[in-house]
N, CA, C and O atoms as a printed pandas DataFrame, in Angstrom:
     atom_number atom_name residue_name chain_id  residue_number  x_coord  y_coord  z_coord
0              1         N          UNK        A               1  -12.115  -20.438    5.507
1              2        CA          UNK        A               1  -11.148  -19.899    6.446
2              3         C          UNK        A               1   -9.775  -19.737    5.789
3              4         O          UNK        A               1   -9.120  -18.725    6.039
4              5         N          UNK        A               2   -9.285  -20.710    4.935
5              6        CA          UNK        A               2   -7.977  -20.649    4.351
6              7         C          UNK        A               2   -8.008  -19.439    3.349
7              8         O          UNK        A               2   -6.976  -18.778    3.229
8              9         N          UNK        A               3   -8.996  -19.145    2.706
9             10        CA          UNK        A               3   -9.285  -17.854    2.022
10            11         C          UNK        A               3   -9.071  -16.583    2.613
11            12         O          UNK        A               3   -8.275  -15.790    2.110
12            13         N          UNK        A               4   -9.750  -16.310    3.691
13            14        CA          UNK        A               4   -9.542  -15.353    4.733
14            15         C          UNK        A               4   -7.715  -15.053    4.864
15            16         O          UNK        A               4   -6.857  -14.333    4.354
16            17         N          UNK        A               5   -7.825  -15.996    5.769
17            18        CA          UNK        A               5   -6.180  -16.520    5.776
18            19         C          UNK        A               5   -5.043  -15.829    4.986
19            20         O          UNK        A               5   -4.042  -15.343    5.512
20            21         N          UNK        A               6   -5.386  -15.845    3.315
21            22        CA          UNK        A               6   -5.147  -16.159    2.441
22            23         C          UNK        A               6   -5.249  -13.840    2.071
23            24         O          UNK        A               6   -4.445  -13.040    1.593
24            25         N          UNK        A               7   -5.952  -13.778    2.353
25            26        CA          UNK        A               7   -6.361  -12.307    2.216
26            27         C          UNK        A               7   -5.681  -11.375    3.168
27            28         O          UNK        A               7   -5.136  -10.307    2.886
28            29         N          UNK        A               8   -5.758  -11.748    3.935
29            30        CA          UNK        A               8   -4.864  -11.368    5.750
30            31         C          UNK        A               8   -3.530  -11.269    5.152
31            32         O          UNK        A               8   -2.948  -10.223    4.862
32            33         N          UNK        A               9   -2.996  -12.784    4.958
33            34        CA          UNK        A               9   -1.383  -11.943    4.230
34            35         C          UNK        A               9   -1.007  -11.479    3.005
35            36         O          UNK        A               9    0.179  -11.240    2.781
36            37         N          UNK        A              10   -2.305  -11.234    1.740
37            38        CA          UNK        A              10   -1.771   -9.915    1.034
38            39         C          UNK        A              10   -1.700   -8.793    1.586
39            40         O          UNK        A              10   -0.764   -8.002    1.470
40            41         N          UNK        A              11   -3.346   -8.548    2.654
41            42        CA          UNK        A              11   -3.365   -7.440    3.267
42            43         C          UNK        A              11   -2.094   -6.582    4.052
43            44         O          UNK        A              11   -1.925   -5.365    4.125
44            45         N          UNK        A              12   -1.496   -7.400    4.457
45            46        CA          UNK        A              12   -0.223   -7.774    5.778
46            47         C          UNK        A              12    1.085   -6.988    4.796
47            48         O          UNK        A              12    1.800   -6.058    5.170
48            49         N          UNK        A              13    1.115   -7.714    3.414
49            50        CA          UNK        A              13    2.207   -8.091    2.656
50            51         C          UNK        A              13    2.133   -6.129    1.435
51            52         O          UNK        A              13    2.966   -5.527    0.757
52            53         N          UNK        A              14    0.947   -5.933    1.731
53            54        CA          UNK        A              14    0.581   -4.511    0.696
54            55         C          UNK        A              14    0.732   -3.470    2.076
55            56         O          UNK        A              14    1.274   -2.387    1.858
56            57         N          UNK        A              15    0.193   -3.813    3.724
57            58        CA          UNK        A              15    0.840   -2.800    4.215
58            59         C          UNK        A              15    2.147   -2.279    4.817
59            60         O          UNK        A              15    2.262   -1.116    5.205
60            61         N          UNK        A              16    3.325   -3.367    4.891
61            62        CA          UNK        A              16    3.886   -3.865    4.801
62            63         C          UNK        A              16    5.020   -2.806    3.941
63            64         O          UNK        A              16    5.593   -1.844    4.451
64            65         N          UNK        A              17    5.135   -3.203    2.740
65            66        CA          UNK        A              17    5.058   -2.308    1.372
66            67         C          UNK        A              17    5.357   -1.099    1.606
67            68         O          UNK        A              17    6.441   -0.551    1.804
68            69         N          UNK        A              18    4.006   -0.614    1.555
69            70        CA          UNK        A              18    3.181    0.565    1.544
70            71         C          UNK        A              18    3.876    1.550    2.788
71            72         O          UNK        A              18    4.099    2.739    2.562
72            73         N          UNK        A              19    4.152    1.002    3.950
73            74        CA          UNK        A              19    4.620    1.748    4.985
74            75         C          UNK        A              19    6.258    2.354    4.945
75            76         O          UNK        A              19    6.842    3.343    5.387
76            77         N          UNK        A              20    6.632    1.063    4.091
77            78        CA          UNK        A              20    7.845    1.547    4.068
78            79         C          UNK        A              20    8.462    2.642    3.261
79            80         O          UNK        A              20    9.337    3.456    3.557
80            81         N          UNK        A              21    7.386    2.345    1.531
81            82        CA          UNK        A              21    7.698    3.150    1.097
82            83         C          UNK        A              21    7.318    4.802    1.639
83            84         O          UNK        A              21    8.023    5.797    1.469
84            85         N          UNK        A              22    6.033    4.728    2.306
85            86        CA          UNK        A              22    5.663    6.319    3.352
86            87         C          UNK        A              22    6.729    6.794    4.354
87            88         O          UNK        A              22    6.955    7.966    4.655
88            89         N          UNK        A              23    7.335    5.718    4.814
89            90        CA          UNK        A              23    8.273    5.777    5.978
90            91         C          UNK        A              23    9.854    6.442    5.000
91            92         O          UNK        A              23   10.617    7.137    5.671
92            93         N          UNK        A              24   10.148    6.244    3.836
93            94        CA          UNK        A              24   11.356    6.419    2.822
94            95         C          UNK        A              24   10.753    7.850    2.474
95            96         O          UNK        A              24   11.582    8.760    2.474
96            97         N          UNK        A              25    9.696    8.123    2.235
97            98        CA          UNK        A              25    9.405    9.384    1.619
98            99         C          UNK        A              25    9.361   10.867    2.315
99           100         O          UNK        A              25    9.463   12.059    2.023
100          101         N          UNK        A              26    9.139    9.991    3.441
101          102        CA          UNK        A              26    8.613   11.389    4.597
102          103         C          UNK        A              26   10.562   11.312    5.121
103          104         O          UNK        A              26   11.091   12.397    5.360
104          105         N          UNK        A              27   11.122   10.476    5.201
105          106        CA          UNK        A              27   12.671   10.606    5.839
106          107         C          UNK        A              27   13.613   11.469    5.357
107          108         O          UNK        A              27   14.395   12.229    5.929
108          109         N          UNK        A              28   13.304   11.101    3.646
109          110        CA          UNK        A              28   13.521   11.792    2.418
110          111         C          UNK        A              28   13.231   12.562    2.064
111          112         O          UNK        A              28   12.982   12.386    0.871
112          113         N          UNK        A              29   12.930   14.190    2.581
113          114        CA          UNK        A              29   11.907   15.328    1.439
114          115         C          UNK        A              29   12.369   15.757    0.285
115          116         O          UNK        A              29   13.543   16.121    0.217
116          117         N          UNK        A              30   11.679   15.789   -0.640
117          118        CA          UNK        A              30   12.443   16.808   -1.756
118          119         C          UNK        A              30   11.222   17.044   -2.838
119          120         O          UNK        A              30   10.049   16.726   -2.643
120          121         N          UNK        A              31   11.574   17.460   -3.621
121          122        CA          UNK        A              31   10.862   18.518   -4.544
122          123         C          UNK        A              31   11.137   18.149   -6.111
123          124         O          UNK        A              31   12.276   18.189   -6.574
124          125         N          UNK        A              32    9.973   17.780   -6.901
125          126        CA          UNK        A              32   10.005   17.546   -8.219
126          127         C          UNK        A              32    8.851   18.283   -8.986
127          128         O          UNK        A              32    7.640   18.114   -9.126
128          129         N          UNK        A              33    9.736   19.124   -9.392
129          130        CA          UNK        A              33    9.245   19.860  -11.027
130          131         C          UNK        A              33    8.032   20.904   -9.899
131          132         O          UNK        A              33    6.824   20.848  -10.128
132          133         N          UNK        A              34    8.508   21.658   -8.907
133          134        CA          UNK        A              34    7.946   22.053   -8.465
134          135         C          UNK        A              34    6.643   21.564   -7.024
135          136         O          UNK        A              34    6.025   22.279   -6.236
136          137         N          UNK        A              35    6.671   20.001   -7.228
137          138        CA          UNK        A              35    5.562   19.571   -6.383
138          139         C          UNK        A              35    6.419   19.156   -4.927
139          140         O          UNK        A              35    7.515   18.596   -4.896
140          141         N          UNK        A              36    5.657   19.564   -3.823
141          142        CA          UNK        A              36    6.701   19.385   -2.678
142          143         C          UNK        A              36    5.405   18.290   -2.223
143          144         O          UNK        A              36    4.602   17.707   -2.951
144          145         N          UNK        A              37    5.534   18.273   -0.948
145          146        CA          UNK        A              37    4.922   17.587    0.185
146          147         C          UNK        A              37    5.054   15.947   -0.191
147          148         O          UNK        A              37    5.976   15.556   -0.908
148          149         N          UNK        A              38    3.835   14.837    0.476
149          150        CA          UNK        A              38    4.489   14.060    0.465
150          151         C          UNK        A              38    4.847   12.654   -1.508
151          152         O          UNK        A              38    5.503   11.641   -1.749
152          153         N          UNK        A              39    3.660   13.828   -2.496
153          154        CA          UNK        A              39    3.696   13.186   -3.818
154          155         C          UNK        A              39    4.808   14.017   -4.370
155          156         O          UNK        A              39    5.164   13.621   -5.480
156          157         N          UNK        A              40    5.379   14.922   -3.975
157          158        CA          UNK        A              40    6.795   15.486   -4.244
158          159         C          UNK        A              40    7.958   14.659   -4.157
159          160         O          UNK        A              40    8.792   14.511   -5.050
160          161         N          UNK        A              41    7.960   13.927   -2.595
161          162        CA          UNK        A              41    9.173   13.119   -1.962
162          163         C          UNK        A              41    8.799   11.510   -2.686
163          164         O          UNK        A              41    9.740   10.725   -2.807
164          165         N          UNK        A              42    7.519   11.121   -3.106
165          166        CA          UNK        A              42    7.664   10.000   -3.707
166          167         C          UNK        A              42    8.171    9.919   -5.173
167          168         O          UNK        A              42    8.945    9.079   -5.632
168          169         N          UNK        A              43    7.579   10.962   -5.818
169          170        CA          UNK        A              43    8.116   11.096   -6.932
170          171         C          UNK        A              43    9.764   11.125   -7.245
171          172         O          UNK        A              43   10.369   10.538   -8.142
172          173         N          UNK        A              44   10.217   11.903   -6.323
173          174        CA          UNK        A              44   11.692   11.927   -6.454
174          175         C          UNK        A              44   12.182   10.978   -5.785
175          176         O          UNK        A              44   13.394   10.922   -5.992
176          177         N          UNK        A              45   11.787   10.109   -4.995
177          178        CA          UNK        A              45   12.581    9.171   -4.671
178          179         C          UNK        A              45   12.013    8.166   -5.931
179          180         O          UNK        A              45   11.934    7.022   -5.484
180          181         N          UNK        A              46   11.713    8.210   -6.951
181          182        CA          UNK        A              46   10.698    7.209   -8.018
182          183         C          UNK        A              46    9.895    5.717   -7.160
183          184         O          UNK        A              46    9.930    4.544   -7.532
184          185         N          UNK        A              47    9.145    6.367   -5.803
185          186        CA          UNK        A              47    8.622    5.445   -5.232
186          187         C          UNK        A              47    6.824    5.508   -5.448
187          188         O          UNK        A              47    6.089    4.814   -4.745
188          189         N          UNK        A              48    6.340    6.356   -6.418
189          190        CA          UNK        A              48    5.035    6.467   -6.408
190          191         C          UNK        A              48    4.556    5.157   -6.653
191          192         O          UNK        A              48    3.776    4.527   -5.940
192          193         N          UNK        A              49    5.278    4.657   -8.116
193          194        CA          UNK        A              49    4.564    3.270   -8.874
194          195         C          UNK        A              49    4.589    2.489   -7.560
195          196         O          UNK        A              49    3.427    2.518   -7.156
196          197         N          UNK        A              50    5.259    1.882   -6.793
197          198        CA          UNK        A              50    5.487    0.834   -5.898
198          199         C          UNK        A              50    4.502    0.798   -5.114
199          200         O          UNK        A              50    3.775   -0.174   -4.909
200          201         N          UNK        A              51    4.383    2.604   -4.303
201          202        CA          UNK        A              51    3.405    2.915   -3.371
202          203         C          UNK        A              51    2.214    2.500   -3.838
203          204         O          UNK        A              51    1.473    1.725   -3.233
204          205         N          UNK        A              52    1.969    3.041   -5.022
205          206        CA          UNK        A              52    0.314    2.818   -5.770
206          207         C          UNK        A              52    0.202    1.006   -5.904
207          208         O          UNK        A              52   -0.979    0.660   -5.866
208          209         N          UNK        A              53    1.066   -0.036   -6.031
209          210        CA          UNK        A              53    0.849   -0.963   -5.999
210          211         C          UNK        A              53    0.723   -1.551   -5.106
211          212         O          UNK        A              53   -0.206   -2.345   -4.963
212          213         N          UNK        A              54    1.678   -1.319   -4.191
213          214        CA          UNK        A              54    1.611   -1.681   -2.761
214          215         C          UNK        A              54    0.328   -1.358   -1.778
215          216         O          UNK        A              54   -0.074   -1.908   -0.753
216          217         N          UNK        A              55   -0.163   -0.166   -2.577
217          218        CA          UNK        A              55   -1.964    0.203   -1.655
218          219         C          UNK        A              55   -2.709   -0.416   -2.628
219          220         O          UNK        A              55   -3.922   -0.333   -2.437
220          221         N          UNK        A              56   -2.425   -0.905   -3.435
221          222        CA          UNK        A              56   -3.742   -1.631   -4.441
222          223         C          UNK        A              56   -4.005   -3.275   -4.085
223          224         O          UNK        A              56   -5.056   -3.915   -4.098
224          225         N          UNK        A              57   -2.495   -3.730   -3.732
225          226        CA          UNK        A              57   -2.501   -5.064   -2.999
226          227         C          UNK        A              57   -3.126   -5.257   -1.983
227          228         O          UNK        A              57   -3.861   -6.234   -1.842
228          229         N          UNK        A              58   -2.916   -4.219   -0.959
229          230        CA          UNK        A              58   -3.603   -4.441    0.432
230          231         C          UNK        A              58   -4.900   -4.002   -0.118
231          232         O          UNK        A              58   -5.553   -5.027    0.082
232          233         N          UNK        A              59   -5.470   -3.423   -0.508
233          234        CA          UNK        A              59   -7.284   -3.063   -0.556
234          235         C          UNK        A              59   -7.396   -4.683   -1.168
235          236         O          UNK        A              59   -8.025   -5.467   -0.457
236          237         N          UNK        A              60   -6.920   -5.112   -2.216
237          238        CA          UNK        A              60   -7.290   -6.355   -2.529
238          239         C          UNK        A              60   -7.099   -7.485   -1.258
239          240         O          UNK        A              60   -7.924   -8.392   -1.363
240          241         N          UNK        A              61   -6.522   -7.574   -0.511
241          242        CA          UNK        A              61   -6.465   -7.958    0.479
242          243         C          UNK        A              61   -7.226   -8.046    1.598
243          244         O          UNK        A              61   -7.678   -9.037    2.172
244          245         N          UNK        A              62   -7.336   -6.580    1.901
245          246        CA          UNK        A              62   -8.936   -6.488    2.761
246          247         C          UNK        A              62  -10.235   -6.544    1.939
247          248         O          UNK        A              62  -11.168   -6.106    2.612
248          249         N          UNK        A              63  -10.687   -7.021    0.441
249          250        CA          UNK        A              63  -11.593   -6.997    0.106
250          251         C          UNK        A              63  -12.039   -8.715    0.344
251          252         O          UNK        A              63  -13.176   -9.135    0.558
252          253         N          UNK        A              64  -10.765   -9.524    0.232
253          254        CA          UNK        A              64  -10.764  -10.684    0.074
254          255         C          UNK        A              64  -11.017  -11.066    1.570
255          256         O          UNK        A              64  -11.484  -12.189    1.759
256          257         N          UNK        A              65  -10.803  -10.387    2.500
257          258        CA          UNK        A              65  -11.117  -10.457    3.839
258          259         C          UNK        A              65  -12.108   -9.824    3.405
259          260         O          UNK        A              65  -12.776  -10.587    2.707
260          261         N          UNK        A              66  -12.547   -8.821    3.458
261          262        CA          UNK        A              66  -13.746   -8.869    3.646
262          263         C          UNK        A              66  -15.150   -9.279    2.918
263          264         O          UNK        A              66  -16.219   -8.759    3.236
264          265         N          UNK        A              67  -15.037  -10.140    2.042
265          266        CA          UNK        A              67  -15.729  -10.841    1.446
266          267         C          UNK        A              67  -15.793  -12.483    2.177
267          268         O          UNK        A              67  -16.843  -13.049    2.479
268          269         N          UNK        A              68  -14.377  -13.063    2.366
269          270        CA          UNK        A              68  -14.817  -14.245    2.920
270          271         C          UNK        A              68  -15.731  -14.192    4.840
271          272         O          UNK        A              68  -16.068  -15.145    5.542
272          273         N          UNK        A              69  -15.827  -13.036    5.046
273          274        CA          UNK        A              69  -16.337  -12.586    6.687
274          275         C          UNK        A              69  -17.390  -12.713    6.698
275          276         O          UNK        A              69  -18.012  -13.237    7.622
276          277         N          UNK        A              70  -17.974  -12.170    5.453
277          278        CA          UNK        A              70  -19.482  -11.691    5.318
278          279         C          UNK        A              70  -20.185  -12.299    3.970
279          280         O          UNK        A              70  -21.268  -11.934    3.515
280          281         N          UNK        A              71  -19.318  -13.316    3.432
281          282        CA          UNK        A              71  -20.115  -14.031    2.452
282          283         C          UNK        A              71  -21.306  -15.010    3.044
283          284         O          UNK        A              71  -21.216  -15.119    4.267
284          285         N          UNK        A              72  -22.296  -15.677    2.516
285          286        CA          UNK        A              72  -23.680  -15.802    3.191
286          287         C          UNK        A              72  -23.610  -17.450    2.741
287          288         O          UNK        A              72  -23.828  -17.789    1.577
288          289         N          UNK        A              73  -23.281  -18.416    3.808
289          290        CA          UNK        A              73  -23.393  -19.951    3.829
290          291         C          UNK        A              73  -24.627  -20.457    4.519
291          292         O          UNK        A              73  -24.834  -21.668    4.603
C-alpha cells in the first residue's frame, strides 16, 4: 500500500507539472522557426524539456500504481 501511495504522488507531482507547463503554452502562443500550434508555443517558451519530463514522471507514476493494484500476492 505505501508503494501505491508512493506512485499516486509522482503521478500527482508529473501532472501537476505537466499542466502547468500546457496551461503556460496555450496562454502564450507563438511561433518557432516556423512551427506554430501547441510544440511551437512550447518550444518558444523553452518549456518542451520540462513538459517531456514532467509526462515521463507521471506515466512512471501510474505504472507504479499500476503495478502495485494488480501485482499477484
Amino acid at each position: 500500500m505505501k508503494k501505491f501511495v508512493f506512485g499516486f504522488l509522482v503521478a500527482l507531482i508529473g501532472l501537476v507539472f505537466s499542466a502547468f507547463g500546457f496551461i503556460y503554452a496555450i496562454m502564450h502562443p507563438g511561433t518557432y522557426n516556423n512551427i506554430g500550434g501547441l510544440l511551437g508555443s512550447l518550444l518558444c517558451a523553452d518549456l518542451l524539456t520540462p513538459f517531456i519530463v514532467s509526462m515521463a514522471v507521471m506515466i512512471a507514476g501510474l505504472a507504479i500504481c499500476a503495478y502495485e493494484a494488480y501485482r499477484g500476492n
